[in-house]
C-alpha positions in Angstrom: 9.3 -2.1 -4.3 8.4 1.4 -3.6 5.3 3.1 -5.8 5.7 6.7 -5.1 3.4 9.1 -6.3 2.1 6.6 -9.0 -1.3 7.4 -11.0 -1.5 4.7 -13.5 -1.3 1.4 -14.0 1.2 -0.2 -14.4 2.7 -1.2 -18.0 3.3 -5.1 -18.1 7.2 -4.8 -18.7 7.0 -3.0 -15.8 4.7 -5.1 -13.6 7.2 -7.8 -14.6 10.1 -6.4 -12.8 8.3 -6.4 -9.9 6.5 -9.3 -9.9 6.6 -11.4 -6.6 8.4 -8.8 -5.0 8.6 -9.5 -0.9 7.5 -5.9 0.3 5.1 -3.4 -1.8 4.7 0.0 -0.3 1.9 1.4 -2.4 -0.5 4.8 -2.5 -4.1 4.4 -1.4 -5.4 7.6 -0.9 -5.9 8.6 -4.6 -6.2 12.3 -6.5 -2.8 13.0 -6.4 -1.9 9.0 -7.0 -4.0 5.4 -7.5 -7.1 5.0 -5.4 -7.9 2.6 -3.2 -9.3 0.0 -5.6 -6.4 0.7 -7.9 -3.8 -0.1 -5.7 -5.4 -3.5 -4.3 -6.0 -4.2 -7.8 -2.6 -3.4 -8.6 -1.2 -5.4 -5.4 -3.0 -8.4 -6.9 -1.2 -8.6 -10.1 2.3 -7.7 -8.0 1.6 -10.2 -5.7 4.2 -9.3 -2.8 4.4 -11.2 0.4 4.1 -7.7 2.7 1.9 -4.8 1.1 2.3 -1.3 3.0 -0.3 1.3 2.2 1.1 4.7 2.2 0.2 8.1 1.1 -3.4 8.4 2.7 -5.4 10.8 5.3 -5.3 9.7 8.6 -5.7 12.0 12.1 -3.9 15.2 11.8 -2.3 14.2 8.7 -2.8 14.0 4.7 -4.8 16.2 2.6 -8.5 16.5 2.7 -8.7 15.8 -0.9 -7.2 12.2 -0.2 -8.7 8.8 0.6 -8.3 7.4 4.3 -6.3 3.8 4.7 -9.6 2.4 5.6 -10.6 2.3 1.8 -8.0 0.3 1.1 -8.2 -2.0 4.3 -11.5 -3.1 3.5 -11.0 -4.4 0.0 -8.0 -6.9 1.6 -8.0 -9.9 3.1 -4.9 -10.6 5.8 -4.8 -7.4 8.0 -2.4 -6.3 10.3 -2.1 -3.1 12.3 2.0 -2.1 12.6 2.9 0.4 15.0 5.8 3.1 14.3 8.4 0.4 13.6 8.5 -2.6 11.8 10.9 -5.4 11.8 10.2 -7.7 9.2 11.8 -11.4 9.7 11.1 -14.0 7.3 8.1 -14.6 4.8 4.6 -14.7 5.9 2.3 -17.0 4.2 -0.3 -15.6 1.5 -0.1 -11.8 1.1 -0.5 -9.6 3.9 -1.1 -6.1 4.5 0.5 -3.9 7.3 -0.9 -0.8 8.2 1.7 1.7 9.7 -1.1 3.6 11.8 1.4 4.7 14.5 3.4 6.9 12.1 2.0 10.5 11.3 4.4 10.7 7.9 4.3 13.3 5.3 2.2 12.5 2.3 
């Protein structure tokens, strides 16, 4: 599932759609979206197999006003550091977080 610009929580009809999904691409960076602790808070209840933070500051990209990954990163458990490209194969075990630091994208 795919959060977009999302700034609330979630209502539980909703979250119940969603539920269990295998990948979560979800905003970290708050002000314009869900903060940091929002969205791992939110990840928790959607429990996905893959979560991919998105919609942060990182170098040379992102607005000032917004949160860095690293916010996020430190409230999770099972890290991971992806590069430009990810090929996902399979299920990991437990919920796992990639962080796409080798793509300067858009946010």
């Amino acid at each position: 599932g795919r959060m977009g610009d999302i700034g609330c929580d979630l209502e539980d009809e909703d979250l119940e759609k969603i539920k269990g999904c295998d990948v979560l691409m979800i905003p970290v960076g708050g002000f314009y979206t869900i903060d940091a602790k929002q969205a791992k808070k939110m990840a928790d209840q959607i429990n996905p197999s893959i979560t991919i933070p998105m919609h942060y500051r990182g170098d040379g990209f992102g607005y000032g006003e917004i949160g860095t990954v690293d916010e996020f990163v430190k409230l999770c458990d099972k890290i991971e550091d992806g590069g430009s490209e990810l090929i996902l194969e399979g299920k990991p075990e437990g919920h796992k977080v990639i962080v796409m630091r080798g793509v300067k994208a858009d946010v």
